[in-house]
N, C-alpha and C positions, 0 to 999 in steps of 0.2 A: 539128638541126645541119645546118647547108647543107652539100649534097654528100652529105649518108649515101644518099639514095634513090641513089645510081648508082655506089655500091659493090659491085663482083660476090664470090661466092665464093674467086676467085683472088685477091681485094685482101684480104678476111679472113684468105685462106691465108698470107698475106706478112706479116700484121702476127704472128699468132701466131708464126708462123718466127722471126719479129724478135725477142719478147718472150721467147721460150723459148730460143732461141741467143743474143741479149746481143750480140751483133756483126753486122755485115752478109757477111759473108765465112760465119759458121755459118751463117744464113737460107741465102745462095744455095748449100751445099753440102745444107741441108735440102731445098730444092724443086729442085734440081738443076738449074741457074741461075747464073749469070753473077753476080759481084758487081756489075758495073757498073748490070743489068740490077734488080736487088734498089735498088740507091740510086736510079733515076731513077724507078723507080714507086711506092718509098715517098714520092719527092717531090712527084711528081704528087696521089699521095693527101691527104697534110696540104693541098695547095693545094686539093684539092677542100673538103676539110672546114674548108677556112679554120683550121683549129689546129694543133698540134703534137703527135704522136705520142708523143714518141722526144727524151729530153735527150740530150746526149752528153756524155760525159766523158772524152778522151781517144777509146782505141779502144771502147768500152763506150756500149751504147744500154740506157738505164733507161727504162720508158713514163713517161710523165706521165698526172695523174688521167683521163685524156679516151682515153688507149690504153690503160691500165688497163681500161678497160668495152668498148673495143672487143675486146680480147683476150679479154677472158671472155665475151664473147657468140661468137665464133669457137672458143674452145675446145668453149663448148656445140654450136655449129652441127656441128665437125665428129665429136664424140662421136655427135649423129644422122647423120650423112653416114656413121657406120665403122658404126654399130646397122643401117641401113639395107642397108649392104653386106655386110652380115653375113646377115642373113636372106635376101636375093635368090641370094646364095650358094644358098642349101639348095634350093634349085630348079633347079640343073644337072641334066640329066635321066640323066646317066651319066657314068663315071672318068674327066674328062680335066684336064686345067688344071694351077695348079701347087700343091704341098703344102711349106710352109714351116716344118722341124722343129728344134724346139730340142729338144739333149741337150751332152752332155761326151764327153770324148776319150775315155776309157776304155771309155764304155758304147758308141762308134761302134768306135771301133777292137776289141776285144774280143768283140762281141756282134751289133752294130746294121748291120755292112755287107753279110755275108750276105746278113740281112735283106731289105735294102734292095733289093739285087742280084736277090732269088726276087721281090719286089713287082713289080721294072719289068718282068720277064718277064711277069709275066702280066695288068698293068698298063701298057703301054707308053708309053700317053698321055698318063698323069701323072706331071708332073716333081719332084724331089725338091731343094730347096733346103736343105740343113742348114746349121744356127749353132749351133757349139760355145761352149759356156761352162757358167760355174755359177753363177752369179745367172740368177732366173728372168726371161724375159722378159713383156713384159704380149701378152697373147694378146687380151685385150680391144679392143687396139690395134692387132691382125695384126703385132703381131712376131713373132709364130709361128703357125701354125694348129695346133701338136700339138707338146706337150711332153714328153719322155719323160726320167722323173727319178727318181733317188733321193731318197725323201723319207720320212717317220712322218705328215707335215703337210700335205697339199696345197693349194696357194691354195684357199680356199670357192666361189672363181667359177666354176672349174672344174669341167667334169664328165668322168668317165674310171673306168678300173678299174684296179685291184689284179694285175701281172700276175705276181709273183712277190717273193721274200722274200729279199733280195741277202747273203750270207755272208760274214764278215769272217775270217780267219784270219793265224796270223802266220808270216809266211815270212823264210829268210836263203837267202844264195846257195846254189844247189846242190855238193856237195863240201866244205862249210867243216869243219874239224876240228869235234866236239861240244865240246870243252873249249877252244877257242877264243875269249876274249873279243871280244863282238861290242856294237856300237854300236848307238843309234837311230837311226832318222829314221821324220820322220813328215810330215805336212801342215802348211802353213803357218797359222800367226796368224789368215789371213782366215777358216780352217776351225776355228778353238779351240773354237767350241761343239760340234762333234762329242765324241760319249761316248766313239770310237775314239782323238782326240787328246787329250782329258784324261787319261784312262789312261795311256797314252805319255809324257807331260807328268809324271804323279805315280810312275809305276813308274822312271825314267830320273833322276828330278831334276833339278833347274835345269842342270847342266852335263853331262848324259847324252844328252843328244840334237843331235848334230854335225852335221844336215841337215834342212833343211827345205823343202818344195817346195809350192805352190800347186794342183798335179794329182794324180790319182790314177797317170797315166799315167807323168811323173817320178819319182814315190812309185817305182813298177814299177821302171824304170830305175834309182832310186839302192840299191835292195836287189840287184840284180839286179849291179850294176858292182861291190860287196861295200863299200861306205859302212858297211852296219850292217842288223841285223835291222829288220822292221817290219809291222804289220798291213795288208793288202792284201784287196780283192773275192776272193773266192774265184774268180770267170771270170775273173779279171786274171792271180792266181796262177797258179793249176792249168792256164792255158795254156801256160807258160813254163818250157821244158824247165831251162833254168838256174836253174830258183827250187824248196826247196823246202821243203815246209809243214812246220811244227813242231810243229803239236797242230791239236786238232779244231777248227771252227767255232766263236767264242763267240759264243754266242745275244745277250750284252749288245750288241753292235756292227751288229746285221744290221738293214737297212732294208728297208723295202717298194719294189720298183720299181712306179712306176705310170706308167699314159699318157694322157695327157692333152688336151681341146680345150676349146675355148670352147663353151658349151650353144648356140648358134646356129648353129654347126660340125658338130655334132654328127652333123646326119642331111644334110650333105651329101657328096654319093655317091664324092668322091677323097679325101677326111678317112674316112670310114665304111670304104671299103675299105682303107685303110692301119691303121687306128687294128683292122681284122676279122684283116688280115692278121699284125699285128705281135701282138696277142692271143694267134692259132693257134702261129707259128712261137717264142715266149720261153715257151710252155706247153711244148714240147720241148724245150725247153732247158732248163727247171725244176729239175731235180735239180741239172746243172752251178752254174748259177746259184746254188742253197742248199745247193752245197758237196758233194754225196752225190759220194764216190768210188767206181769200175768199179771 
């Protein structure tokens, strides 16, 4: 193909951009870039390769069979380019740089800031980037270098450990009459495979449950503002002077906290000392965490 020999890495980087965002506006917000700049050099490109990339239709780029192959050979190139960055990683010779962690609102806000807080003391050189949510991100990818999750299941690619046994109890607002009829709420739809919302789901009936919320965090708050009774983390609960617990722990509802990195990750020394640290400091907090009342 005339023109491939003088194809750099950064022109590979721009057709993938292209192909995985589907508009030229996504590309240059992917490589952090100018849309203008993203359309003169995809242009430049095709004129090297003498072909055409990229049909259009409307606002929407489809590849054609010819950026089809170049896209997948770029996807491969840069799957080695992130494997590569991944191992030269593990060669830092000591704590410094930056650590990129995914978790959720509950387990940062409730648990994870302390944490976080004793680390940079005694760690000061390594910086702490968290992204909250609850879909996993691919760490394979460096969307995260260290995931810390509620999970039974953990991705197979990952490697980490088991750092504690998270307790699920059912709380209503503090002070409610006992003979006071009280409502659901529970987790949203997104969460229905939870064994905590189908239960809620089957104990409440179809028209038993008056609220429903996406976070564990909200979950907190709409029992808490007195919407309706509802199963909650026992560290969510038991912090919250206004909430209080109705029965013991059910063992059916309680997950594994675990933490997590990439096996490449692993032995490099600001993932190691966070992943040593966060170990030590959710081992004292162990009981709270699986619900044991002082």
């Amino acid at each position: 193909m005339n023109g491939f020999d003088s194809l750099s890495w950064d022109d590979f980087r721009l057709i993938r951009a292209v192909t995985e965002a589907g508009t030229l506006p996504g590309a240059a917000e992917r490589l952090g870039t100018a849309h203008s700049t993203v359309f003169r050099r995809l242009r430049a490109i095709e004129a090297a390769l003498g072909c055409a990339l990229f049909e259009r239709n409307k606002n929407a780029l489809h590849p054609t069979s010819a950026g089809e192959e170049i896209a997948a050979l770029a996807a491969r190139m840069g799957e080695a380019v992130d494997a590569v960055a991944l191992r030269l990683a593990g060669r830092e010779p000591s704590p410094s740089g930056e650590v990129r962690v995914a978790t959720n609102d509950s387990l940062l806000i409730h648990l994870l800031t302390p944490i976080f807080a004793s680390f940079r003391a005694v760690c000061p050189s390594v910086r702490l980037d968290i992204a909250l949510g609850n879909s996993a991100l691919n760490l394979s990818k460096r969307d995260a270098d260290v995931a810390i999750r509620a999970t039974d299941d953990p991705p197979p690619n990952l490697v980490g450990r088991k750092a504690a046994r998270i307790a699920w109890a059912l709380y209503a607002r503090a002070g409610e009459e006992e003979a006071a009829p009280r409502g659901w709420v529970t987790l949203s739809e997104a969460m229905g495979a939870m064994k905590v919302v189908r239960h809620v789901l089957a104990e409440a009936g179809p028209e038993g449950v008056g609220y429903r919320v996406d976070s564990v965090l909200g979950l907190a708050e709409a029992v808490e503002a007195g919407i309706g009774q509802g199963f909650l983390p026992c560290f969510v609960g038991d912090r919250r002077p206004a909430l209080q617990r109705l029965g013991e722990p059910d063992a059916r509802f309680a997950t594994d906290l675990w933490l997590l990195t990439h096996a490449d990750l692993r032995h490099v020394p600001r993932v190691r000392a966070l992943l040593d640290h966060l170990a030590e400091a959710v081992a004292r907090e162990r009981p709270f965490i699986e619900g044991e009342r002082g």
